[in-house]
N, C-alpha and C positions, 0 to 999 in steps of 0.2 A: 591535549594538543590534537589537530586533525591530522586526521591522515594525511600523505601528500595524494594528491591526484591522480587519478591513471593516465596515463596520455592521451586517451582518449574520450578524457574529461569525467566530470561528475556524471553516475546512469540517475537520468529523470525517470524521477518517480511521481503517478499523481497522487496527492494527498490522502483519500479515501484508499486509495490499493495501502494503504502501510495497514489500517480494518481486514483487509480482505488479505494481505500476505499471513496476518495474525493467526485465520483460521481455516485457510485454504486447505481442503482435504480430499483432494484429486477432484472433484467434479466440479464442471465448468459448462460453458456454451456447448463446447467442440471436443473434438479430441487433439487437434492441434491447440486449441487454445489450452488444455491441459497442460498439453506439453510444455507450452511457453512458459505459463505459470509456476510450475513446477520448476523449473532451470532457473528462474529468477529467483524463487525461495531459497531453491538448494543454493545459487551462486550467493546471494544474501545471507542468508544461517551460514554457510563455510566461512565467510568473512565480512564478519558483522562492520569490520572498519571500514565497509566499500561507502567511499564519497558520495552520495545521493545530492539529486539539484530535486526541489518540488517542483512541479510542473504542472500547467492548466492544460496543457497539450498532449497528444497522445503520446504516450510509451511505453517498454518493451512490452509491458504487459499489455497493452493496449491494441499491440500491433497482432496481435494472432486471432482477438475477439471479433465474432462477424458483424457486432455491432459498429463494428472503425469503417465508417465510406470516406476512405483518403484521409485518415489521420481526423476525423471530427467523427466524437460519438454518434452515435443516433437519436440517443436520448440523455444529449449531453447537458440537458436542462436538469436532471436527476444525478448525472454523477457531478457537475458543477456544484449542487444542493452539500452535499456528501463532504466532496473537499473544501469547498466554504466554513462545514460544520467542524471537522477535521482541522482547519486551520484556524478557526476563534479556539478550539479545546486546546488543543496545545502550543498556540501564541506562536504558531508560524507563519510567515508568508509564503507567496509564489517564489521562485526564483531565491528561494535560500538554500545555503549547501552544509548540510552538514552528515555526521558517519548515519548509516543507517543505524547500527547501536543507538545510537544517537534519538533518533526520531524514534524507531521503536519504542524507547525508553518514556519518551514523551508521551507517543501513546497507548502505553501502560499505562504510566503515569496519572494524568490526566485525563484517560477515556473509560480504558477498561476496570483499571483498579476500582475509581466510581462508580463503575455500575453506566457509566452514560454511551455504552454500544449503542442502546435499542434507539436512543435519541438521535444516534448519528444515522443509522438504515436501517432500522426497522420495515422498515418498507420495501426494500433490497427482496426480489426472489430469491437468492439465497438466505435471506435470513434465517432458514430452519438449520442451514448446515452451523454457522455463528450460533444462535442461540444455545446458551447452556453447554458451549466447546470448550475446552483447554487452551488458551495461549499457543500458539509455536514460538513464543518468545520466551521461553523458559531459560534460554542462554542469557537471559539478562541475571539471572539468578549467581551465575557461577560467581 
């Protein structure tokens, strides 16, 4: 059963960040954009039931990266690639809502347990930090 919603709806997430929430390990663009990232995971892991909507559009995490000029990546040709890949592996669409548990699980599931990260960003400048990491999704475990 879903959670019920916060009042202030499902938090959009885009496709490709649930990759990137997986092995986020403090370094980023910025140090605001750290920041950002950080408060998302943590708020995310404290409460794995939080409503998530997928999203093409930027968000929260989106919104501290220097690459956002008014809510449009800069190189949204790449992260478009990303969430496309993202959403054929684990048979979601845009504008679907379900727990973060939820998506995570999917891509466990379907991405990482595979083996098919490198398929999805390999290409990603952080790929050094992701390659050969440990999940932050270990809470799926309990």
């Amino acid at each position: 059963m879903a959670k019920e919603k916060s009042p202030a709806g499902p938090l959009p997430v885009r496709p490709h960040h649930g990759m990137c929430l997986a092995f986020f390990r403090g370094s980023g663009y910025s140090s605001r954009f750290v920041s950002g990232m950080s408060e998302v995971l943590s708020r995310l892991l404290a409460d794995p039931e939080t409503v998530i909507r997928l999203t093409c559009g930027a968000d929260r995490i989106c919104s501290a990266c220097p690459e956002n000029l008014d809510g449009v990546c800069l190189d949204h040709t790449k992260s478009g690639t990303y969430d496309g890949r993202v959403l054929a592996l684990t048979q979601l669409s845009y504008g679907q809502e379900l727990t973060f548990a939820e998506f995570a699980a999917r891509v466990t599931d379907r991405i990482l347990n595979p083996g098919l990260r490198a398929d999805v960003c390999s290409d990603c400048r952080w790929d050094g930090i992701c390659s050969g990491a440990a999940s932050n999704y270990d809470f799926l475990e309990r």
